[in-house]
C-alpha positions as CSV (number, residue, x, y, z in Angstrom):
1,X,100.6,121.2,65.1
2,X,99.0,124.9,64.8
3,X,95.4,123.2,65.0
4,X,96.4,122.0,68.8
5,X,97.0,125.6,69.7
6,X,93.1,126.7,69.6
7,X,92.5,123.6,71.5
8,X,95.1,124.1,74.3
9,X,93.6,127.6,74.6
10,X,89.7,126.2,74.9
11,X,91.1,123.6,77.5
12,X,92.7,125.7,79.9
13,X,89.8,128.2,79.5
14,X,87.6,126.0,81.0
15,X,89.6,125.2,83.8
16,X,90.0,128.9,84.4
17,X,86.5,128.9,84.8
18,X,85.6,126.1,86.7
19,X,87.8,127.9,88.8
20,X,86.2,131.0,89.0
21,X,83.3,129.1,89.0
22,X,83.9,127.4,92.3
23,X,85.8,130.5,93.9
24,X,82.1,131.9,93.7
25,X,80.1,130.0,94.8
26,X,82.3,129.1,97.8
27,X,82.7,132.7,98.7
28,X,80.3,132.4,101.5
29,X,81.9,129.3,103.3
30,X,84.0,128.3,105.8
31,X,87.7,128.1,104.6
32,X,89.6,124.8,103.4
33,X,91.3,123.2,105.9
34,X,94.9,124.8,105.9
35,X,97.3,123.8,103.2
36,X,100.3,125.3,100.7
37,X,99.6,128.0,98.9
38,X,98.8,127.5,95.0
39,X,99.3,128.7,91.7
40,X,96.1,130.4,89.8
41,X,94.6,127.7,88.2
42,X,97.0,125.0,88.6
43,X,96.4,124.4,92.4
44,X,99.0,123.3,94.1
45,X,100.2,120.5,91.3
46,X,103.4,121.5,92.5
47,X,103.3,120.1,95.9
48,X,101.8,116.6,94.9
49,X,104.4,113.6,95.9
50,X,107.3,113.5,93.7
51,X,108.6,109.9,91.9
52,X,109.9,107.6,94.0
53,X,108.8,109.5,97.0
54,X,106.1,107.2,99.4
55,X,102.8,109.2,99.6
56,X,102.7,108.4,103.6
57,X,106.2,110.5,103.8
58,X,104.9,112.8,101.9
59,X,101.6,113.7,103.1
60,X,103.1,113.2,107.1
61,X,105.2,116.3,106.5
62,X,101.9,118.5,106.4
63,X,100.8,117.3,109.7
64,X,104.1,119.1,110.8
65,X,103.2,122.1,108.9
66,X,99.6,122.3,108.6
67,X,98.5,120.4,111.6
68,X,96.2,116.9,111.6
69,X,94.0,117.8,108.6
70,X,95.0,120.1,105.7
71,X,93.9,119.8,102.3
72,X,95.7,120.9,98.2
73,X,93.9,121.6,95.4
74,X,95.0,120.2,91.8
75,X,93.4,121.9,88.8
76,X,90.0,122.6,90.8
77,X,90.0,119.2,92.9
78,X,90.1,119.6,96.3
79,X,92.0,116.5,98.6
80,X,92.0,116.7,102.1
81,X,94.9,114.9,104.0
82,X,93.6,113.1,107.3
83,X,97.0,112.5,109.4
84,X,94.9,111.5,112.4
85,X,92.9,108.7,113.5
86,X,90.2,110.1,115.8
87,X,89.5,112.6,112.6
88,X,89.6,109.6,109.9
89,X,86.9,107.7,112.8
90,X,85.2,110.9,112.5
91,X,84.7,111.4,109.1
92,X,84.8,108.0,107.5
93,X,83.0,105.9,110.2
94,X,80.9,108.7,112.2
95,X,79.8,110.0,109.1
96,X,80.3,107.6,106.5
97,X,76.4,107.8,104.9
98,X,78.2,110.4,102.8
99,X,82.3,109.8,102.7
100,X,81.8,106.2,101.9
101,X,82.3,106.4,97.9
102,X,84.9,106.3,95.8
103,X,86.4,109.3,93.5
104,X,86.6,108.3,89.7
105,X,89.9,107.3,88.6
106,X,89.8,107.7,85.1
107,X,92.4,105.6,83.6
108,X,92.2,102.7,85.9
109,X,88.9,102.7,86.6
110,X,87.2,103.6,83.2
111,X,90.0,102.9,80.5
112,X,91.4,99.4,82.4
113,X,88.2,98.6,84.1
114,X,89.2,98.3,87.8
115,X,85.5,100.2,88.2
116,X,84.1,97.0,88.7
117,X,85.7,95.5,91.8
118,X,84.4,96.3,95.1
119,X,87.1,98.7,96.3
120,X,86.9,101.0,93.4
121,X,82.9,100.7,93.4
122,X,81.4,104.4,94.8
123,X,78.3,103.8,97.2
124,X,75.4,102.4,95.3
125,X,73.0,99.5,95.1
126,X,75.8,97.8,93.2
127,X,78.5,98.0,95.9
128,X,75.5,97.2,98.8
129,X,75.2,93.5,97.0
130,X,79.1,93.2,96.8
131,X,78.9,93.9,100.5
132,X,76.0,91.4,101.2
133,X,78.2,88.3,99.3
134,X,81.4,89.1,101.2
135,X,79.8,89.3,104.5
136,X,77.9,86.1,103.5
137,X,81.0,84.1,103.9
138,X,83.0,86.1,107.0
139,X,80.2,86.0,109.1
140,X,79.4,82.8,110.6
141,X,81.0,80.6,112.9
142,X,80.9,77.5,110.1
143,X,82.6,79.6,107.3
144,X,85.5,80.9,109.6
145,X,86.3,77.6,110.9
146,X,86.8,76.2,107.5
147,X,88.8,78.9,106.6
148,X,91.1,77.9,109.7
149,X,91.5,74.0,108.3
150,X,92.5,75.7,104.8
151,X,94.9,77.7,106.3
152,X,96.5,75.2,108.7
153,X,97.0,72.8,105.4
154,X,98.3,75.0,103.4
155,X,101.2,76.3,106.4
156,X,101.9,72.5,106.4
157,X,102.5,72.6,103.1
158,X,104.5,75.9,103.5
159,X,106.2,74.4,106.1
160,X,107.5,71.5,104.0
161,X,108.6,74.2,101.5
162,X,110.6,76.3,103.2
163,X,112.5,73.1,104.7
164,X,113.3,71.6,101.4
165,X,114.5,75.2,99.8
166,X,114.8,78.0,102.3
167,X,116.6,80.6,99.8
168,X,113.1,80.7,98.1
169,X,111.5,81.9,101.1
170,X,109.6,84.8,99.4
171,X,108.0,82.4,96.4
172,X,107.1,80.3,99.3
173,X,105.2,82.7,101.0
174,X,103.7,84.1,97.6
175,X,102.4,80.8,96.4
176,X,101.1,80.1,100.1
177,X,99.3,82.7,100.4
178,X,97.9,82.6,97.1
179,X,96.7,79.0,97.7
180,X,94.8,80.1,100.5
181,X,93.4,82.8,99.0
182,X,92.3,80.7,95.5
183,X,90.7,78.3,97.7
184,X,88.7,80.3,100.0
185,X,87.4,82.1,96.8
186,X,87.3,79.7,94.3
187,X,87.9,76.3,95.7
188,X,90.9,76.0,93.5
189,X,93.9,73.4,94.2
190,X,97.2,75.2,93.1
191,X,99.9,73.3,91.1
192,X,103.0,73.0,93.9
193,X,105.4,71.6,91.6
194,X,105.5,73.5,88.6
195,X,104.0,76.5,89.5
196,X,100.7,76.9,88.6
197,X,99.3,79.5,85.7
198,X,96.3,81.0,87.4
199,X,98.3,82.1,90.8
200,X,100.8,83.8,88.0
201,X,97.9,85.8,86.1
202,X,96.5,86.3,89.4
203,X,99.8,88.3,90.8
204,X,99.9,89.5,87.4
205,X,96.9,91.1,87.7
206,X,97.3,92.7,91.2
207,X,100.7,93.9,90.5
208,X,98.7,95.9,87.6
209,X,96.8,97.6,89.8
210,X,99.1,99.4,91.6
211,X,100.3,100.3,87.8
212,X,97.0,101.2,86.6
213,X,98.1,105.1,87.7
214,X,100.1,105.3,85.0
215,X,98.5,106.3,81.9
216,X,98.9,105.1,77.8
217,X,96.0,103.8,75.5
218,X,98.2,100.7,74.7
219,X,99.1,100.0,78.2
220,X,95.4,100.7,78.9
221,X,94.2,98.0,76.3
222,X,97.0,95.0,77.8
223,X,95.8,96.1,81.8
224,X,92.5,95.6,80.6
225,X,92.9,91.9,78.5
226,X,94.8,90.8,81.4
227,X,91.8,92.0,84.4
228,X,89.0,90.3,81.8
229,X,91.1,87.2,82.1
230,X,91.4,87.4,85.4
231,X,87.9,87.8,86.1
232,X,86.8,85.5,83.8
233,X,88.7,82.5,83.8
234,X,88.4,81.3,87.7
235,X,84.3,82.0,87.3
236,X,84.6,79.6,84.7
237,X,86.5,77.3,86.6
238,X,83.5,77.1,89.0
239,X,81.1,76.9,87.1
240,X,82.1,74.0,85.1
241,X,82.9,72.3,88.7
242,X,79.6,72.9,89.3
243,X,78.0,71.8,86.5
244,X,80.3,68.3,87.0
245,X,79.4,68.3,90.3
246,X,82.5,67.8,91.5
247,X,83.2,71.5,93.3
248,X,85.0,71.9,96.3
249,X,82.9,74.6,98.5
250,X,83.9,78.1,98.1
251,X,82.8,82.0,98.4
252,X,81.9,81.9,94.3
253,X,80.4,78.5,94.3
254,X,77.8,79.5,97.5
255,X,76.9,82.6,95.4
256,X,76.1,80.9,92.8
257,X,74.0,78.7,94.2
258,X,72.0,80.8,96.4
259,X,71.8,84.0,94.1
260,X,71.5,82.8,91.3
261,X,73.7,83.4,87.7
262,X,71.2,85.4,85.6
263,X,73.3,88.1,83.8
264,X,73.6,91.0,86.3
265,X,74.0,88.5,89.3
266,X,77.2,86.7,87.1
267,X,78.8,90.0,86.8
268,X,78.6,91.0,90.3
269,X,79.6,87.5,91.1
270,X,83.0,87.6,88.9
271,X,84.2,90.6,90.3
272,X,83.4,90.1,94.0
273,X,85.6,86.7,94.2
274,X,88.2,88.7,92.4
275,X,88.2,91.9,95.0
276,X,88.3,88.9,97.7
277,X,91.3,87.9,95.9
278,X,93.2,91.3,95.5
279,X,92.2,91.9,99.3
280,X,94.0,89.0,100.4
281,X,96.7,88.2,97.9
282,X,99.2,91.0,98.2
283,X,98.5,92.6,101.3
284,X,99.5,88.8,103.3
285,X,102.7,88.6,101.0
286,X,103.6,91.6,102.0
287,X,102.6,91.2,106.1
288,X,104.2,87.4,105.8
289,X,107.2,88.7,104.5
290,X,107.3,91.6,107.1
291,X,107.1,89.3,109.9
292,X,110.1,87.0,108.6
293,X,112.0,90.6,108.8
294,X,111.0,91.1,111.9
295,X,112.0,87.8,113.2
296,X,115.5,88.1,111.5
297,X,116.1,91.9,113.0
298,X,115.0,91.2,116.7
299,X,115.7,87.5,117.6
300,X,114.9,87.9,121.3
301,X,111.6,88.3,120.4
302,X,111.4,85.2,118.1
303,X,113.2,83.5,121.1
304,X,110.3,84.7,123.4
305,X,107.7,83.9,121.0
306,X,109.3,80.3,120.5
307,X,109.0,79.8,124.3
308,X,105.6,80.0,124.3
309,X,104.7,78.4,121.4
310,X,106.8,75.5,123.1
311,X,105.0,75.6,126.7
312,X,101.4,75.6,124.6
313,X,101.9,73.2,122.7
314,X,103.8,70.3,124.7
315,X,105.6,67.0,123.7
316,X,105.3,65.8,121.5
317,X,105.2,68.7,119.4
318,X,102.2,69.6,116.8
319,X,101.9,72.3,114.4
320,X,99.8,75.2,116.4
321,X,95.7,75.4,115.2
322,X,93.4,78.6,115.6
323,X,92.3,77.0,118.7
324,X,95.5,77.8,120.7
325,X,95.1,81.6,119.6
326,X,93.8,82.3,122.9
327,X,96.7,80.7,124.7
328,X,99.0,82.3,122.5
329,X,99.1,86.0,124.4
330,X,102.6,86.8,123.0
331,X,102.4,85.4,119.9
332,X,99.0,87.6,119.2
333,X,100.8,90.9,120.3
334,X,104.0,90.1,118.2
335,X,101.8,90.0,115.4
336,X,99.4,93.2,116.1
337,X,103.1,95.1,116.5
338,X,103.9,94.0,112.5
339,X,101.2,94.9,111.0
340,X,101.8,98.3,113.1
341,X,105.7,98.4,112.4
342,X,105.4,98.6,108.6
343,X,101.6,98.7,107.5
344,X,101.0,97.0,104.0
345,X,99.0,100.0,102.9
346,X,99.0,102.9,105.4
347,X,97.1,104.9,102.9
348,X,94.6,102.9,102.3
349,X,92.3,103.6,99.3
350,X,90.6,107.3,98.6
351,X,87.2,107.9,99.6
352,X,85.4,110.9,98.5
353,X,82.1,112.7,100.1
354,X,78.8,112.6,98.3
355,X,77.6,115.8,99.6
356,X,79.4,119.0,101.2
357,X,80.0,118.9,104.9
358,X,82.1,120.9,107.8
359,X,84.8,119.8,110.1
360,X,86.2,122.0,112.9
361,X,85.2,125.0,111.1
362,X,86.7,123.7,107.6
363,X,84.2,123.3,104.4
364,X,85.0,120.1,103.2
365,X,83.9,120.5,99.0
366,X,81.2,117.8,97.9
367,X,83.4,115.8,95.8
368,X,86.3,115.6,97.6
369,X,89.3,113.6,97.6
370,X,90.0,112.2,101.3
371,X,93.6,110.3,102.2
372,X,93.4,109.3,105.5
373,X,97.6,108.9,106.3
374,X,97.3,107.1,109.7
């Protein structure tokens, strides 16, 4: 043990310089937006969100103290807290040709791998083509439409579910959703009798993500196995549909056959259709499941909505399509006020700026860690 003492010594003099070092050569600039005063060194690792408390709590009670923007700094990393939507516009959308990357998470993105999915990309070439396939597929009349049919069938099927076994509401809504999500992507028919083994790795998977924060070499190694599989498996569900011809149409499958599958293309491929996957998969479950909440806790409004789902759609009575959305006022608003009642992820994901910049008279460090808490 007496070798580790040199070695904690050499560690924490370099942070006491890259300390200094950044002390110096901000001593010209504008201040940090305001924040908690910190220790020498340490920053303000002391005032980062506790266990079990929600970051969104946590980083709302400096827009009480510190007002709409404020900012800690952890061991020389500077984060600056956004509690305000017209700044967040600001920043990320007015000026996102430099806050549109990602910081470097180094156990989930480099030790389990989550670098490689779109969300977790930082602003490159790479995360331009990601972009290009996604918006391939969401932005044409055609696509969207058959998007509609898939979802209709699958609340049928929902539907049928939750008649035949209503105390398994929640699985109901998981495997739903993941059905629509599987076969937008990947043009994959889930099991809906036995379960089915690729919507279980799948929620497998994206429950390890929000794990992936936790850090151990050996769960490193299992997160990582389990996202390879993930990745892998589906693309090589495709492919071999493909190659049978007997492919239902999908996001992957259109890539594939317009892009091409020479080694760099596959790769960007693989982990597109899986970012499409995580983007839709938990953030419904947990939206769906919201709104069935919702419905239980103020029945006046289900009674409302019911009305005019009723008047629309007439005798005898049909399941609702996206074509009655526009006659569906009510319906549309009760579902805007969810989503705004208890957001899936109020937090978002961290962006970070590629190059120094001021706010309001605050420096803003190139490098940055940006939460926008709206």
């Amino acid at each position: 043990m007496v070798f580790l003492v040199p070695i904690a010594v050499s560690l924490l003099a370099i942070a006491f310089l890259r300390v200094l070092m950044k002390l110096w050569l901000n001593r010209y600039v504008l201040p940090l937006p305001p924040g908690p005063k910190g220790l020498p060194i340490l920053g303000n690792v002391s005032d980062m969100p506790k266990p079990g408390v929600l970051e969104c709590h946590h980083w709302f009670e400096h827009k009480k103290k510190y007002g709409p923007i404020s900012s800690v700094t952890a061991m020389g990393q500077t984060i600056v807290i956004i509690n305000d939507a017209t700044i967040a516009l600001d920043l990320l959308r007015g000026r996102s040709a430099i806050y549109s990357s990602r910081p470097s998470l180094t156990f989930a993105s480099d030790m389990v791998g989550w670098r490689h999915v779109t969300a977790m990309i930082p602003y490159s070439d790479t995360w331009k083509i990601h972009r290009r396939n996604i918006k391939n597929i969401t932005s044409t009349a055609t696509s969207l439409a058959e998007f509609d049919r898939i979802q209709e069938t699958e609340t049928a099927h929902f539907l049928a579910n939750l008649l035949e076994a209503p105390e398994r509401l929640l699985d109901h809504i998981r495997y739903e959703t993941g059905s629509v999500i599987l076969k937008i992507v990947y043009g994959y028919d889930y099991n809906r009798h036995e379960g089915d083994p690729l919507v279980d790795m799948a929620e497998t998977t994206v429950a390890q993500f929000a794990e992936a924060l936790v850090p151990g070499r050996k769960t490193a190694q299992a997160m990582s196995d389990q996202l390879i599989r993930c990745v892998n498996q589906p693309y090589g569900f495709v492919k071999q549909q493909m190659h049978e011809e007997s492919q239902t149409p999908s996001f992957l499958s259109q890539c594939i056959a317009t892009i091409g599958t020479d080694a760099d293309m596959e790769f960007i491929h693989k982990w597109t259709a899986l970012a499409l996957y995580l983007g839709g998969a938990d953030t419904t479950v947990s939206a769906l499941s919201t709104f069935f909440l919702a419905m239980s806790l103020f029945p006046s409004i289900q009674v409302a909505a019911q009305s005019e789902l009723d008047t629309v759609l007439g005798v005898p009575p049909r399941l609702p399509t996206a074509q009655d959305l526009p006659r569906l006022p009510y319906i549309e608003a009760v579902v805007k006020e969810t989503l705004r009642w208890h957001q899936v992820a109020p937090m978002g994901l961290p962006h970070t700026n590629t190059s120094s910049d001021t706010y309001s008279g605050y420096h803003i460090p190139q490098g940055s860690i940006l939460l926008a808490n709206i």
